[in-house]
C-alpha positions as CSV (number, residue, x, y, z in Angstrom):
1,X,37.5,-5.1,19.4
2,X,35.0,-3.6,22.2
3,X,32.3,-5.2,23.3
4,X,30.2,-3.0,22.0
5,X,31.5,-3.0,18.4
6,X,30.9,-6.8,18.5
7,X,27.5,-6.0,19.4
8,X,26.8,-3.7,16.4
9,X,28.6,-6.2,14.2
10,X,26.2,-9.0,14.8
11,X,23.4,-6.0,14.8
12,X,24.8,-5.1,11.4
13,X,25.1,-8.8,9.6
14,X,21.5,-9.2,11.0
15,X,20.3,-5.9,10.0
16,X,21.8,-6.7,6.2
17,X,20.6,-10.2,6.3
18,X,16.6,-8.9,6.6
19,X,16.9,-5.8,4.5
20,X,18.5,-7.8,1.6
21,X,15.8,-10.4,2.2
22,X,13.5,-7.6,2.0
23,X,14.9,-6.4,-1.5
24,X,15.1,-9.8,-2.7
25,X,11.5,-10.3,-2.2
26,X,10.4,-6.3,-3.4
27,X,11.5,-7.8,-7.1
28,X,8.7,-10.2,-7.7
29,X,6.3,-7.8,-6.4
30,X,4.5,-5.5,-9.2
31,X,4.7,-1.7,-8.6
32,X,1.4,0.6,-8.1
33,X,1.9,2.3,-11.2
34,X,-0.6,0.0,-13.2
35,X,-2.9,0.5,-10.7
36,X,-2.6,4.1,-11.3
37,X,-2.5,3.6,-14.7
38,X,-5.4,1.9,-14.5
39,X,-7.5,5.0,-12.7
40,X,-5.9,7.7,-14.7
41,X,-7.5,5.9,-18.2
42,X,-11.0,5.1,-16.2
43,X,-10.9,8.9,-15.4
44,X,-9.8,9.8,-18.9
45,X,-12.8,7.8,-20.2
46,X,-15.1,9.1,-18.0
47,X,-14.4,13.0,-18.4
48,X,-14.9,12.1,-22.3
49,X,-18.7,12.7,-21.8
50,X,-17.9,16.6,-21.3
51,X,-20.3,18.1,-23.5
52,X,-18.9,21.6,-23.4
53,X,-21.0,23.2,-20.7
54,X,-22.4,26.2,-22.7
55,X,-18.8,27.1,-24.2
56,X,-18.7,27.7,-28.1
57,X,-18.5,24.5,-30.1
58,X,-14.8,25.7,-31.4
59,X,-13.3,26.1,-28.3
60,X,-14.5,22.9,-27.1
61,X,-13.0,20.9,-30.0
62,X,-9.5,22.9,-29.2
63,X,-10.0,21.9,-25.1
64,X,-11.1,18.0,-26.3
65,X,-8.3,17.8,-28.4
66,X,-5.4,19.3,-25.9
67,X,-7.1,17.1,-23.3
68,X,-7.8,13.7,-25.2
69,X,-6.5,13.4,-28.3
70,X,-7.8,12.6,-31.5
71,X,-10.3,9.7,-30.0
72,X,-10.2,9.7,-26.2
73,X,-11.6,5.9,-26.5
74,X,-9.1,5.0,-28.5
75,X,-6.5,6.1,-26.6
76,X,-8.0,4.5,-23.9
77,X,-8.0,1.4,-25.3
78,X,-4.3,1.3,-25.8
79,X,-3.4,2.7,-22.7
80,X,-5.5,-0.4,-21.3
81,X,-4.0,-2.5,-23.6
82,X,-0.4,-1.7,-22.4
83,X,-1.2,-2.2,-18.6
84,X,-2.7,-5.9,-19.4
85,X,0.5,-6.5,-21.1
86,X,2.9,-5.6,-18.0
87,X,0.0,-7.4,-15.7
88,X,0.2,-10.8,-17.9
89,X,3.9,-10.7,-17.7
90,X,3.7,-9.9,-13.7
91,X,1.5,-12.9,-13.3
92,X,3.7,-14.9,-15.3
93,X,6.5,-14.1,-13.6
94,X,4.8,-14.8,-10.2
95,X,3.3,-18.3,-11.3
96,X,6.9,-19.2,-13.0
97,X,8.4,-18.2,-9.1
98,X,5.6,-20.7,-7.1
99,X,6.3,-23.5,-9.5
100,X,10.3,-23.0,-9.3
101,X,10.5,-22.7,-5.1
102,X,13.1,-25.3,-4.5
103,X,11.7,-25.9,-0.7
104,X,8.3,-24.8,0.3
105,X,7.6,-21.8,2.0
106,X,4.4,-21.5,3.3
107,X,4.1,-17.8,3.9
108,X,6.6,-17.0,0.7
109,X,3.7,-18.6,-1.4
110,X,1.0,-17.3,0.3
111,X,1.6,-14.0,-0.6
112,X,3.0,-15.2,-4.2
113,X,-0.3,-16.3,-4.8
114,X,-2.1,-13.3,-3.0
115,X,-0.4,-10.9,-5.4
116,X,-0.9,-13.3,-8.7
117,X,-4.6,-13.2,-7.6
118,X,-4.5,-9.0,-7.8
119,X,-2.7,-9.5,-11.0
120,X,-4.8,-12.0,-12.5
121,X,-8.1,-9.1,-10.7
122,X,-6.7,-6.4,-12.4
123,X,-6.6,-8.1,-16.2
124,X,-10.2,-9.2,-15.6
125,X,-11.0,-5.4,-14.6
126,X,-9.1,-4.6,-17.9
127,X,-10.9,-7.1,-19.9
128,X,-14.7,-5.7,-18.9
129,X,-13.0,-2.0,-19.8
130,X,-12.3,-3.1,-23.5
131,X,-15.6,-5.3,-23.9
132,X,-17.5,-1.7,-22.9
133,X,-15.1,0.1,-25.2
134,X,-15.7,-2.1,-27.9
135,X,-19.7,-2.0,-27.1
136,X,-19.9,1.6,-26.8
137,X,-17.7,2.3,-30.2
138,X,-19.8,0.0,-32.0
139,X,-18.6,-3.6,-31.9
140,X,-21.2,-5.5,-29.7
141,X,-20.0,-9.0,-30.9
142,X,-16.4,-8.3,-30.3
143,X,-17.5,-6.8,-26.6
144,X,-19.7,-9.8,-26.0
145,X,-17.5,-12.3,-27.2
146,X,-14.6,-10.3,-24.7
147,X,-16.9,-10.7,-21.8
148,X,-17.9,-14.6,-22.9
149,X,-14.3,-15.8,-22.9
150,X,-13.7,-13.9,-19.1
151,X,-17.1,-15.4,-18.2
152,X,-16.1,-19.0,-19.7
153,X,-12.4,-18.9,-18.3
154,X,-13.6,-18.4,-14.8
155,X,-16.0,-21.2,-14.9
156,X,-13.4,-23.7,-16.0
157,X,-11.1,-22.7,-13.0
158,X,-13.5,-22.3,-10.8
159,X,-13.5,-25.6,-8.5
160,X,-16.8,-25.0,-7.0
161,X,-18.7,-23.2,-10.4
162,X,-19.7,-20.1,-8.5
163,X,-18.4,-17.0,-11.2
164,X,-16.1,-14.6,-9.7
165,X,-17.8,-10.7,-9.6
166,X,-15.2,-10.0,-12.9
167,X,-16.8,-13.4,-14.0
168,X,-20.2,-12.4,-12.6
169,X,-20.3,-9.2,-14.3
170,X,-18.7,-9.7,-17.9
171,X,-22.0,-12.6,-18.3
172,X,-24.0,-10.1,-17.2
173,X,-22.8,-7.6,-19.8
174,X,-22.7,-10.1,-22.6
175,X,-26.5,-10.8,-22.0
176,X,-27.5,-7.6,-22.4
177,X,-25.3,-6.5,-26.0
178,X,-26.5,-10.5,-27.6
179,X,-28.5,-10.1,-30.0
180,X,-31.6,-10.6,-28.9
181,X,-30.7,-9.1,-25.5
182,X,-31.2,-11.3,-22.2
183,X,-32.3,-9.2,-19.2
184,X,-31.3,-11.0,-15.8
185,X,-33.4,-10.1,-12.6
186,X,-30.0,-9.7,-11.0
187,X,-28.3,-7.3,-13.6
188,X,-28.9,-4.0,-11.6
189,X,-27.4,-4.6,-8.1
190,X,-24.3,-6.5,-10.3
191,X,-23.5,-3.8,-12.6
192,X,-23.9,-1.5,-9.5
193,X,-21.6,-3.5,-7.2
194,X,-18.9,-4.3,-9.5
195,X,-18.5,-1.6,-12.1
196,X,-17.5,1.9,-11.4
197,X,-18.0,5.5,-13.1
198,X,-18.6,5.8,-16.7
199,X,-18.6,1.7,-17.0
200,X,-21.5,1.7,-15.0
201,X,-23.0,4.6,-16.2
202,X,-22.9,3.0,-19.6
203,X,-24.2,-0.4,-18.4
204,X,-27.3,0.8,-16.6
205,X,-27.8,3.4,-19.8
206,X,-27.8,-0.2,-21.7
207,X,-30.2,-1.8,-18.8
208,X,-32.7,1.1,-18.8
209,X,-33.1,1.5,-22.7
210,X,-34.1,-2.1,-22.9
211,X,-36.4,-1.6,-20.1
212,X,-37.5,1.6,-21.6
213,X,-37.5,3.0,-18.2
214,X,-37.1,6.5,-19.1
215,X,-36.8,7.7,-16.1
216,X,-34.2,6.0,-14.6
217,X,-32.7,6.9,-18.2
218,X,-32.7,10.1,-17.5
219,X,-31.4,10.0,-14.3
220,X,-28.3,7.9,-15.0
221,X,-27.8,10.5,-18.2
222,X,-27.8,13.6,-16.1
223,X,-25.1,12.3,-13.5
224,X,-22.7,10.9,-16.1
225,X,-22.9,14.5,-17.5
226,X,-22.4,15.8,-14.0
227,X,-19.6,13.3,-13.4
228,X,-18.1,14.2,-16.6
229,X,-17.5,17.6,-15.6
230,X,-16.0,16.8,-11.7
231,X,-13.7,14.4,-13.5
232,X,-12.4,17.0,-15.9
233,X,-11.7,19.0,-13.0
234,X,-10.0,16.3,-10.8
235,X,-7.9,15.0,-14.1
236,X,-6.6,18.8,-14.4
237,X,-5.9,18.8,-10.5
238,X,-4.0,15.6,-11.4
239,X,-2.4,16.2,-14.8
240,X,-2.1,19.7,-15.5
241,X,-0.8,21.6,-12.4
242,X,1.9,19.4,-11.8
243,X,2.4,19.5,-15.4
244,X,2.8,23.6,-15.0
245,X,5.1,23.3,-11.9
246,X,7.2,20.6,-14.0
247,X,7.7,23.3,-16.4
248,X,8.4,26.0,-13.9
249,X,10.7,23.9,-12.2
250,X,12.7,23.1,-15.8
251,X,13.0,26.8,-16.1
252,X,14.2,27.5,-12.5
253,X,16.8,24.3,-12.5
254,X,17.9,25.7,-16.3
255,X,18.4,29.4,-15.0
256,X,20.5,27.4,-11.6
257,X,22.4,25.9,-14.7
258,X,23.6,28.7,-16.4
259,X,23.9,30.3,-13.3
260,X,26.6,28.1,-11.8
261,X,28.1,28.5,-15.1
262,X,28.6,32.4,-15.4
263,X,28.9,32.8,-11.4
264,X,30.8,29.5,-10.4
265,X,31.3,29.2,-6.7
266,X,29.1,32.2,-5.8
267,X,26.3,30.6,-7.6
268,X,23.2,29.1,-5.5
269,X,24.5,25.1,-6.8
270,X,27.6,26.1,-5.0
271,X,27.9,24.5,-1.6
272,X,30.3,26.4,-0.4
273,X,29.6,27.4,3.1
274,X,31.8,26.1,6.2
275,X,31.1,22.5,6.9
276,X,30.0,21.3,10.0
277,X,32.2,20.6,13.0
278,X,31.6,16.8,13.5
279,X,32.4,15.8,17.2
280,X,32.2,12.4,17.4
281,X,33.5,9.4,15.0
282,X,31.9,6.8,12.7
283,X,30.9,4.7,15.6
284,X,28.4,7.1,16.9
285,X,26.8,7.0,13.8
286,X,26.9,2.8,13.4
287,X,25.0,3.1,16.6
288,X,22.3,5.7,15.4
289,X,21.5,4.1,11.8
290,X,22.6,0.3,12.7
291,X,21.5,0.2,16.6
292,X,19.1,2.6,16.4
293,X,16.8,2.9,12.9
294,X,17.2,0.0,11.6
295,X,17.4,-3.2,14.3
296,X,14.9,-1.1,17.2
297,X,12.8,0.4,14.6
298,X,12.7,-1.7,11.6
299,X,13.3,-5.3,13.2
300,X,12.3,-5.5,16.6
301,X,9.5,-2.7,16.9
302,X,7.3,-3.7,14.2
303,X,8.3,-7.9,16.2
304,X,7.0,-6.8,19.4
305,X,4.0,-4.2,17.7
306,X,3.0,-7.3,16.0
307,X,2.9,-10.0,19.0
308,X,1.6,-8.0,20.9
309,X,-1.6,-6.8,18.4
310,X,-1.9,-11.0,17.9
311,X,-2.2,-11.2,21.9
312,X,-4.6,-8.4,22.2
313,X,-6.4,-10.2,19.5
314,X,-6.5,-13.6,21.6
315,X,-4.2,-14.8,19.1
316,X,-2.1,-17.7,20.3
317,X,1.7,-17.4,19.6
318,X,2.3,-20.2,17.6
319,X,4.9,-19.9,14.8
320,X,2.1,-19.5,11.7
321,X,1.3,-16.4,13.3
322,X,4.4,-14.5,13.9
323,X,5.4,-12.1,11.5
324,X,8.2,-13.1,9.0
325,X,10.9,-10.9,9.5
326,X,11.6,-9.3,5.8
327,X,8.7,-8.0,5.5
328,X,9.7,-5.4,8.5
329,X,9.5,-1.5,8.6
330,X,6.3,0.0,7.8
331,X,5.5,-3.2,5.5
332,X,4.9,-4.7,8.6
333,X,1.2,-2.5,8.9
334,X,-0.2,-3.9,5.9
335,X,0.4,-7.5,6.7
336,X,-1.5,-7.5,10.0
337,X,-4.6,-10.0,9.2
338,X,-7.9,-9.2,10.9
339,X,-7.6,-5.6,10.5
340,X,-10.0,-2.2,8.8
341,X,-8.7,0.2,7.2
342,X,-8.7,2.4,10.3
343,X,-6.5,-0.4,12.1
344,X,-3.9,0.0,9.7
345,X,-4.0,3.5,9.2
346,X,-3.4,4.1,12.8
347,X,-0.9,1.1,12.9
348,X,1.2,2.8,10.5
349,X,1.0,6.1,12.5
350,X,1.5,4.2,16.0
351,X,4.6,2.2,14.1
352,X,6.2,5.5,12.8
353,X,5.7,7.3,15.8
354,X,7.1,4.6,18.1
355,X,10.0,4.5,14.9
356,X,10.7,7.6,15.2
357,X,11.0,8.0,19.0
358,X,13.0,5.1,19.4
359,X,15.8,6.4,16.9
360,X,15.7,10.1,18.1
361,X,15.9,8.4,21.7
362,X,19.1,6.4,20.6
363,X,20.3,9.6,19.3
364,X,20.4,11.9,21.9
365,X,21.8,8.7,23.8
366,X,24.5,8.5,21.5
367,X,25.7,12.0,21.1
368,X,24.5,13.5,24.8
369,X,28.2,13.7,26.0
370,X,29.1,15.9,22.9
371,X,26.6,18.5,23.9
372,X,26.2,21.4,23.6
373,X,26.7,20.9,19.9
374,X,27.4,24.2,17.3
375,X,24.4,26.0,16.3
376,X,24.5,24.8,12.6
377,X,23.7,21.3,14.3
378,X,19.8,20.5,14.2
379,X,19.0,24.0,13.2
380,X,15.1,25.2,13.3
381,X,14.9,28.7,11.8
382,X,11.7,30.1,11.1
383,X,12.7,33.7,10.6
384,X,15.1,32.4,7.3
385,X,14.2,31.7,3.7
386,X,13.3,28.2,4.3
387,X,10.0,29.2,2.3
388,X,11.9,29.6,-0.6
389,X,14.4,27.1,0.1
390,X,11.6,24.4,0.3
391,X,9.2,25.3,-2.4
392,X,12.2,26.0,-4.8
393,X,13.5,22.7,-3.7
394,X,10.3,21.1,-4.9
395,X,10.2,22.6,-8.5
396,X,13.3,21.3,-9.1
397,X,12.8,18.1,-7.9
398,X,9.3,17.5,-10.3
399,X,11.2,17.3,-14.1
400,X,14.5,15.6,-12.3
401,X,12.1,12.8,-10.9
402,X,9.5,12.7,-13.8
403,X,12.8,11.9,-15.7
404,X,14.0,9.3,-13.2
405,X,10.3,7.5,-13.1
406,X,10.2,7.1,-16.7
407,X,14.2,5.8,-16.5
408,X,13.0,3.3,-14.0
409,X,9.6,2.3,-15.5
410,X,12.1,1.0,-18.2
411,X,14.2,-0.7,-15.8
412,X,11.9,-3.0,-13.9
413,X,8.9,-2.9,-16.0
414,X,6.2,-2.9,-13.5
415,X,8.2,-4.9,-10.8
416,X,10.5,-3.8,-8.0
417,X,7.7,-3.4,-5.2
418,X,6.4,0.0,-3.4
419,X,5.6,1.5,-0.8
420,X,2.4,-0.6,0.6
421,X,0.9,2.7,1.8
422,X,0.6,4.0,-2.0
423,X,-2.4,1.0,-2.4
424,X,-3.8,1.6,0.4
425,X,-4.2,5.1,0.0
426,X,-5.2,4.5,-3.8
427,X,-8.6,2.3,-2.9
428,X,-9.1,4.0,0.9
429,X,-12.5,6.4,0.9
430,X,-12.4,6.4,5.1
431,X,-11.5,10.4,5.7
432,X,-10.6,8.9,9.2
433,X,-8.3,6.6,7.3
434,X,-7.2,8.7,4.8
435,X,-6.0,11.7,7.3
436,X,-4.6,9.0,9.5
437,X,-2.1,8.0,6.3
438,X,-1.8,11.8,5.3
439,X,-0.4,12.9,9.1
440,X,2.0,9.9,8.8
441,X,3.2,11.1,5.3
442,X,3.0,14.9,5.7
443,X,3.8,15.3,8.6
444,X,5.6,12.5,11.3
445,X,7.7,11.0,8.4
446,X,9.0,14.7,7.2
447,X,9.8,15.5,10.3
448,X,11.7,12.3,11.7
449,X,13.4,11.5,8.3
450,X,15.1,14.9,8.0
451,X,16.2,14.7,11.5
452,X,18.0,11.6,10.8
453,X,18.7,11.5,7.9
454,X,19.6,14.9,7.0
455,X,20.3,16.5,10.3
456,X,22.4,14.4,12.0
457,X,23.7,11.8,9.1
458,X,24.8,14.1,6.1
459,X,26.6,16.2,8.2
460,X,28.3,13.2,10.3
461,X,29.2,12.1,7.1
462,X,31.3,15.4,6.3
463,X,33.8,14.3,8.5
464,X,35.3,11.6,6.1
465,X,33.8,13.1,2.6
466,X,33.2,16.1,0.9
467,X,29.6,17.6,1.3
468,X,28.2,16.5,-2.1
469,X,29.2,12.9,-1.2
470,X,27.9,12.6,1.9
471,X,24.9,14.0,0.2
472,X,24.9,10.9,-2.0
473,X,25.9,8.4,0.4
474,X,23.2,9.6,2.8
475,X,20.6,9.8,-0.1
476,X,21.2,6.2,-1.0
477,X,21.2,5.3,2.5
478,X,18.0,7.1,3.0
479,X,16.6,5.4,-0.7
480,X,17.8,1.7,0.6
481,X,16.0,1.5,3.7
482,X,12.6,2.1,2.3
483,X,13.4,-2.0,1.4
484,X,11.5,-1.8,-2.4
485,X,14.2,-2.4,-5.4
486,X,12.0,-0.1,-7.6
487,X,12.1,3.4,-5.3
488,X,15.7,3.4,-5.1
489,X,16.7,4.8,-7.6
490,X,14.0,7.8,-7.6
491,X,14.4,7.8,-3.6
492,X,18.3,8.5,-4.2
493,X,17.2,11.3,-6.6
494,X,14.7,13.2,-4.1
495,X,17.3,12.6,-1.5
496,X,19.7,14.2,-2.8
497,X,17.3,17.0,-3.2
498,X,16.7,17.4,0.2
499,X,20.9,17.3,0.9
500,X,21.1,20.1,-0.6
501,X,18.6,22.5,0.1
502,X,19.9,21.5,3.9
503,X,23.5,22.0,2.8
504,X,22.4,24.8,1.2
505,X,19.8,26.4,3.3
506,X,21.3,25.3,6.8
507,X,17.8,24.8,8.1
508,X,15.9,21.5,8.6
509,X,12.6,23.6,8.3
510,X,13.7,23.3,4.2
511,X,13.8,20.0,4.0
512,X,10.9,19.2,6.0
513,X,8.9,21.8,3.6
514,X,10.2,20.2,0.7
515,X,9.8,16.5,2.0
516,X,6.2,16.9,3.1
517,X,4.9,19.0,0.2
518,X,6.2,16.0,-2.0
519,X,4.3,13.5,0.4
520,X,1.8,15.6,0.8
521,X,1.1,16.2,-3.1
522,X,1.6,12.4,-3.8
523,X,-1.1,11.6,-1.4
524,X,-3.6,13.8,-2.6
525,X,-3.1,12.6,-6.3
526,X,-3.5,9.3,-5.2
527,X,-6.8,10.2,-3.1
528,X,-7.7,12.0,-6.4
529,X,-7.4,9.0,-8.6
530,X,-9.1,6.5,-6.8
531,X,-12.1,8.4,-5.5
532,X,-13.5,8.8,-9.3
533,X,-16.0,6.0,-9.0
């Protein structure tokens, strides 16, 4: 064995040793989807106070009906219900894992406890949700005796007796729905600080009555009517277009169907063009994925980014500090301490950049005695179909993953881990921020993951496979290194996607298309979702 096969061997067990690490620790961690959950209902509720806008009365019963069901606060209600449920069993989970540690590790149970703290946050939001349903539908003592128990809870753990804001806020609320009703001085800036859109609409409607500030009354009535009607819009931006290209893209991938039935190999599914002429062995690509992606760019770039963002920060190097090395790759960004939301917005897009130059660099290392390569290698086309490539590509892909999601929703139940950009870009309001995390998305990790990825490893892989497996091997490749248990499975799916409309289309401009309007799209909704306070 060569010397530098040795190397990439001890590379490789190293390489396996942090990524599986990596996995390991992605299935404790709860997935972002009750999160979104969580603003989906909160937008639901708050686009219930529609009041028609001038339309006839029939054809707003129809619209409230398509769009909320029989009792939108009902629904509500049970959609709330069934994120508490998967956010009681994720803490229990969590607390069953810091009790069970065999051997204490400190940083392993420092962010055990940081995520059983979001958990236990998020059923405390929950909790004040169903106490206002319960007040506004009707029930004041079941709301105030919801908010009591929340208020009560937190006192007993509470070491030093100051309430948490959940805490804070549900005694607040239960003051003013007691019968008689106890105003406290504090009440306004509370319900202002800790409750958001029609929650706190509702709660200073509550404060203002008893006041008999009509005023104020009227004020806080005319934007929840306003806000009503933004929200219906930014719920049909979220819900109903992609629900319309879903169903386009069920139509195209059924017509692609029975196409490849009736036309068989001269049918678009058909990937039967010439493969590619693949100059160099499997050792050339060991030393791009192995070498280059994941031990420069996943382990030692985000090291080095990290010590030396601790030195700038006068930050001694002792070991407490250094970053633990599964949480590598762009994970690495949101476990930085000490910085805004601007710091790791452009940490992420330093990180990827650096990533993404690094690997290309180790590329063009690796296969620069091969060159010139054939001109189906790397291939940017403008003057093609990519356009349709691309776009079709992403119908298609919006019923096959809808399908996977809710498959793998069932699997892990809330668990597996995510992408840590997803939460950030769910709670961020910075537009500095925000575009920071939509370049990275849209645009840098498009462009360098289809390179790699698609450009240079599917094809690679041709040489010892048929297309449509390198197209899987390469998807799950692809899937794997994003290091969460959870997006695996639904990563394999849209990577096998983008396989073939490159197998298909030739052109890395498809993929890219098809790769960043999915990004792209995500982002938005996420932006969308979380800006409806």
């Amino acid at each position: 064995m060569t010397l530098k096969r040795i190397v990439l061997s001890v590379l490789t067990l190293l390489v396996a040793w942090v990524m599986g690490n990596s996995l390991i620790s992605s299935l404790g961690e709860p997935q972002v989807g009750n999160q979104l959950q969580l603003y989906q209902t909160d937008l639901l509720v708050q686009a219930s106070e529609w009041n028609g806008s001038g339309l006839p009365e029939a054809e707003v019963q129809q619209f409230r009906q398509a769009v909320f069901g029989e009792d939108a606060l009902e629904s509500a209600t049970e959609q709330y219900k069934e994120v508490r449920k998967d956010a009681v069993t994720s803490l229990a989970r969590l607390q069953q894992q810091l009790q069970s540690s065999p051997e204490p590790d400190i940083e392993r149970a420092q962010k055990l406890m940081t995520t059983a703290r979001s958990q236990q946050d998020l059923i405390d939001q929950i909790d004040l949700r169903l106490g206002m349903i319960e007040a506004k539908t009707g029930n004041a003592a079941e709301a105030t005796d919801t908010w009591q128990q929340l208020a009560q809870k937190e006192s007993k753990s509470s070491t030093n007796k100051v309430l948490t804001a959940p805490a804070l806020t549900a005694a607040t609320l239960a003051d003013l729905w007691q019968d008689p009703p106890v105003i406290r001085s504090e009440a306004p800036d509370v319900i202002a600080a800790n409750l958001r859109g029609w929650y706190r609409e509702s709660a200073l409607t509550r404060l203002y009555r008893l006041e008999e500030r009509d005023e104020l009354l009227a004020q806080v009535e005319t934007t929840q009517t306003q806000t009503a009607e933004s929200t219906l819009i930014r719920l049909s931006l979220i819900g109903l277009l992609p629900s319309l290209g879903g169903l386009l893209g069920a139509g195209l991938l059924i017509a692609l169907i029975g196409q490849r039935l009736l036309r068989g190999k001269a049918s678009i599914l058909a990937i039967a063009q010439t493969p590619w002429e693949v100059p160099w062995d499997w050792e050339v690509v060991w030393l791009v994925i192995v070498g280059g992606f994941l031990f420069i760019g996943q382990l030692a770039l985000p090291l080095v980014l990290q010590i030396g963002l601790l030195l700038s920060q006068g930050g001694g190097l002792q070991t407490a500090s250094l970053p633990h090395l599964p949480h590598s790759g762009l994970a690495a960004a949101i476990t930085v301490l000490g910085l805004t939301s601007r710091g790791k917005a452009l940490y992420s897009l330093v990180f990827y950049l650096l990533m993404a130059a690094s690997t290309l660099g180790v590329l063009y290392w690796a296969i620069k005695q091969y060159l010139p390569l054939s001109k189906e290698w790397f291939r940017f086309d403008l003057a093609s179909r990519w356009p349709l490539w691309g776009g079709g590509g992403y119908l298609v892909a919006l019923p096959l993953m809808l399908a996977v999601s809710t498959l793998n929703q069932q699997i892990w139940q809330g668990q597996g881990g995510n992408n840590p950009i997803l939460q950030l870009v769910l709670e961020e309001r910075d537009p500095i921020a925000l575009g920071m995390f939509l370049f990275t998305a849209a645009i840098a990790a498009p462009v360098f993951e289809e390179i790699l990825f698609r450009g240079f490893l599917l094809p690679s892989l041709t040489r010892y496979m048929s297309t449509w497996a390198a197209i899987g091997l390469s998807s799950l490749i692809f899937a794997t290194a994003h290091l969460s248990f959870s997006e695996v499975l639904p990563l394999t799916v849209l990577g096998a996607i983008l396989g073939f409309v490159y197998a298909r289309s030739r052109n890395l401009m498809s993929s890219i298309l098809l790769h960043s309007t999915w990004n792209s799209i995500t982002m938005i909704g996420l932006f969308l979702l979380g800006s409806g306070s």
